[in-house]
N, C-alpha and C positions, 0 to 999 in steps of 0.2 A: 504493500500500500504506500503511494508515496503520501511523504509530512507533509503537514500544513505546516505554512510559513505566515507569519504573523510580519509584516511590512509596516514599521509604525513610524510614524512622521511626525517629532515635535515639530510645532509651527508657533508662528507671532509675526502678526501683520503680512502675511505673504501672500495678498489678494492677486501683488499683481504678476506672481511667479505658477502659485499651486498646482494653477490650472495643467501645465505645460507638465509640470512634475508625474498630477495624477496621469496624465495621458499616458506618460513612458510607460509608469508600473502597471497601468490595468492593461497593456500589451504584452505585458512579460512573457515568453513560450511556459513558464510554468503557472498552470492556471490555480493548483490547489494552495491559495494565499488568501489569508484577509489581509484589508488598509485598514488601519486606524490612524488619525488623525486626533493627537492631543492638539488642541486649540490654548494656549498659555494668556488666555483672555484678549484677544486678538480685538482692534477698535475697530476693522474696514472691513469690507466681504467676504473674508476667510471663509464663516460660514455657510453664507450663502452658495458659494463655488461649490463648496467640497459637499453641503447636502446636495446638491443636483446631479452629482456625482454619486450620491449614494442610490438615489432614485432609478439611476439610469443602469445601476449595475448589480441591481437585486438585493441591495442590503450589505454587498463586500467592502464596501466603502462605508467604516463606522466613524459616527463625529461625536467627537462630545468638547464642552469649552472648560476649562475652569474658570471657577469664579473670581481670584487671583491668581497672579502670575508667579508659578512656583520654582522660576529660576528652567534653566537648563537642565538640570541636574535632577529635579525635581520632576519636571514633566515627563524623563525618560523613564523616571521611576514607575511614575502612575502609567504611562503605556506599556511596560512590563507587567505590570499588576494585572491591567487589561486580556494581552496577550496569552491565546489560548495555543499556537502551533510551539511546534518542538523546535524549530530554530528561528530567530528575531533576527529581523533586518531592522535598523535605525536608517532612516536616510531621509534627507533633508527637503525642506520646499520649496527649493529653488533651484533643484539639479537636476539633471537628464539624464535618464539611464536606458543603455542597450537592454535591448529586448532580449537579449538572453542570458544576462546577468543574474538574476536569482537562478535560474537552471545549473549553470556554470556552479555556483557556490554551492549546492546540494549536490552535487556530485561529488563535488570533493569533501564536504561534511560526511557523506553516506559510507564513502570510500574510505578515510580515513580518523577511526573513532579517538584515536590523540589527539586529532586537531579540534581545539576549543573554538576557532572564529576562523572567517576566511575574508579576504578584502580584496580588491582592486587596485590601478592605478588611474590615474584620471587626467584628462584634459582640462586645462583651467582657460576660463573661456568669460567675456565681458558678458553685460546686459542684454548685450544683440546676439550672444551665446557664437561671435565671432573669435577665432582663438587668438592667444595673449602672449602664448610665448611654447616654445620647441621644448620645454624643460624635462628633463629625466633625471630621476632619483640614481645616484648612486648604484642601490641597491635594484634598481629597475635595468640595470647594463648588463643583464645576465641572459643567456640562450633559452635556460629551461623555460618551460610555460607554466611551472608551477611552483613560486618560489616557499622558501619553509624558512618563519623566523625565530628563533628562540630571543630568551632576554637580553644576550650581550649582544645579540644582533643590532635589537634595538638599540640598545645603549651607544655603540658605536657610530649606529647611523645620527643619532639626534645628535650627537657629542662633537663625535669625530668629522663626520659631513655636514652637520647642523641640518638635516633634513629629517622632518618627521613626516615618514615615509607612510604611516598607517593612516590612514584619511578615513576621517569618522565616517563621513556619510555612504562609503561603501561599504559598511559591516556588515557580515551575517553570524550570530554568536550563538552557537547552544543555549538556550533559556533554561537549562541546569546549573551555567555557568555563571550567569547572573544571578540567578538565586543561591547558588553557594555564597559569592562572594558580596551581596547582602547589596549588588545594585551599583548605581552610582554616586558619588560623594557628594553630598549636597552642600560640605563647606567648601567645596573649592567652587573656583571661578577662571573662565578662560581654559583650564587645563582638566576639564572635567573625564574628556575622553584619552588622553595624556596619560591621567591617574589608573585609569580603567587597563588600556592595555597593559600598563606596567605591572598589573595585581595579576591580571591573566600571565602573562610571560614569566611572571616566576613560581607557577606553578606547570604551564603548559607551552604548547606549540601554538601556533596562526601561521596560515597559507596565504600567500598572495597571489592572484592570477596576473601574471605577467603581461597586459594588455591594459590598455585605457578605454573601461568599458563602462565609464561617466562621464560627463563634463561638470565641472565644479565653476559654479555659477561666480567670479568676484565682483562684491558691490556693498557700500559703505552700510550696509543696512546687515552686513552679517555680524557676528559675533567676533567672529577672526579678522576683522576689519582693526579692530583694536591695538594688533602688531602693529600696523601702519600708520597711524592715526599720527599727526603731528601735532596730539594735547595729550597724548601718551607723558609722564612724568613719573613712571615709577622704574624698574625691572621687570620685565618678562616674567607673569607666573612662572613660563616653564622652566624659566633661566635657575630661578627661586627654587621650583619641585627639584631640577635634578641634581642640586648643590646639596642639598637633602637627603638625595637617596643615595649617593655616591657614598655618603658619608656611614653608610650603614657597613659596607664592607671596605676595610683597608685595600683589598685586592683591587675595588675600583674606585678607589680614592687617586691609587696611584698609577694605576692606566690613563686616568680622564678630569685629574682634577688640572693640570696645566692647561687641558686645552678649555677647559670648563670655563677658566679662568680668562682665555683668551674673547671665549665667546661675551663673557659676560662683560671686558672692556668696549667691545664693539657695540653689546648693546648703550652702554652709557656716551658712549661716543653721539649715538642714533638721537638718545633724548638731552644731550647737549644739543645737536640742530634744530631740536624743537625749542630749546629755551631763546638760540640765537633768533627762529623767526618770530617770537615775539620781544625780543630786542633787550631779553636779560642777561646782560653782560656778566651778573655777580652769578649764577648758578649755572650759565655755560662753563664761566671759570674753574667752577668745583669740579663741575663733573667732567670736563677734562680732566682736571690733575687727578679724580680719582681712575678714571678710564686709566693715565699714565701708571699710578700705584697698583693697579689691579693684577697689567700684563702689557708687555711692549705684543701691539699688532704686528702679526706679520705681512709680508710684503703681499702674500697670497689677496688681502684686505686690503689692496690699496688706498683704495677710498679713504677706508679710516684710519689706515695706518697714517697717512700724511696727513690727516689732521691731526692726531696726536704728535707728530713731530715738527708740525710749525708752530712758532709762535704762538701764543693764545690770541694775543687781539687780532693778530693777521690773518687766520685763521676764522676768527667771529665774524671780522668783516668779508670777507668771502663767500663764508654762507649767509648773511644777510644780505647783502648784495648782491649777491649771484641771478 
């Protein structure tokens, strides 16, 4: 008998995405899926979209809204709650997905009972779903068409390449797996899905299908917009989570904590250009010198390496001016 797959899609405000989204999934070659749609109190026609959706497709398409907004983290929880099939898909309401993408990942679920989750890779593609850039993961430079990652895989890849290679919105996860590990963390923020695979990877394996068989929609209304943002004034959640987690084992304190270190000068480098384009000379300066004390950039970093080695005000003015 083949599972049902339970396709659940936190949402908030994505009247004018959904639409496009549900079309891919209710095309999928595997028909035995429910949609669920958590709605995180959405203010414009979310719901209206997605029940006409439900109407038209016998009921597969479920809605419900909450009546506050319970965070990311939150909302993934209560569509797990929801969730009646034996492997969960999370995936997002403003992506595109091939028609034979859930198929592809229950193959290889069914195939291989050590693998906890299986994902994708993706094309990242603007508003007009025009693409953005030729880019490939590191870890995507490989022949096989079925890649297998364990923990330090990860670790290496987010560390070492600075690419985090697991992309939430093409999950498919065992919902034993979720329920073992008690769900998503609803104290964090930005790195909700971050925390997730790292809980799984140190207990099990995840697959990736070696193809880009999403488009991952960018546009300032997402979550992960946030990296970008130039009123950004803090460090990187994840910069934060994996200075954290390194520190649990010596063994990868001392593989990954110089370059950790590196990574985290560059971020401060990033929100010293935020402080220059609003023209605060006194906290570009710190966080220079602390970017300088954290780790000299290397040259691989151009960019930020030569700003850490001009002058400060020469430098301020540069990027203010530029």
């Amino acid at each position: 008998m083949k599972p049902l797959i339970s396709v659940c899609i936190p949402t908030y405000n994505a009247a004018d995405y959904i639409e496009e989204t549900l079309k891919t999934i209710t095309a999928q070659t595997w028909k035995n899926l429910e949609i669920i749609v958590g709605d995180n109190a959405s203010t414009d026609r979310t719901k209206e979209i997605v029940e006409s959706y439900s109407e038209r497709f016998d009921g597969r398409v479920r809605y419900y809204q909450n009546m506050t907004n319970l965070g990311y983290a939150g909302n993934c929880n209560k569509l797990i709650e929801h969730a009646a099939g034996d492997f969960i898909c999370i995936f997002h309401s403003d992506d595109i997905y091939d028609h034979t993408l859930i198929e592809k990942q229950v193959r290889i679920l069914n195939s291989n009972p050590m693998t906890a989750a299986v994902f994708c890779f993706h094309q990242r593609v603007n508003n007009e779903l025009e693409k953005i850039d030729d880019h490939k993961y590191q870890f995507e430079k490989n022949d096989k068409s079925i890649l297998t990652v364990n923990f330090q895989d990860y670790l290496h890849g987010f560390i070492l390449n600075n690419e985090n290679f697991l992309v939430c919105p093409s999950s498919m996860v065992r919902k034993e797996i979720y329920l073992e590990l008690g769900g998503y963390d609803t104290r964090l923020k930005y790195i909700e899905d971050q925390d997730m695979w790292t809980r799984i990877l140190q207990k099990y394996q995840i697959s990736i299908i070696n193809d880009k068989l999403m488009l991952y929609r960018c546009h300032q209304l997402q979550g992960s917009s946030f990296y970008s943002s130039n009123k950004r004034r803090d460090l990187k959640p994840s910069i934060k989570y994996l200075k954290s987690l390194i520190k649990e084992s010596d063994l990868y304190t001392a593989l990954y904590s110089e370059k950790l270190a590196e990574l985290e000068a560059i971020d401060l480098v990033d929100l010293a250009r935020n402080a220059a384009f609003e023209n605060n000379r006194t906290l570009y300066s710190q966080l220079i010198t602390e970017s300088i004390k954290c780790k000299e950039i290397s040259r691989f970093f151009w960019k930020h390496a030569i700003i850490q080695k001009l002058p400060i005000w020469i430098s301020f003015r540069i990027i203010r001016f530029k």
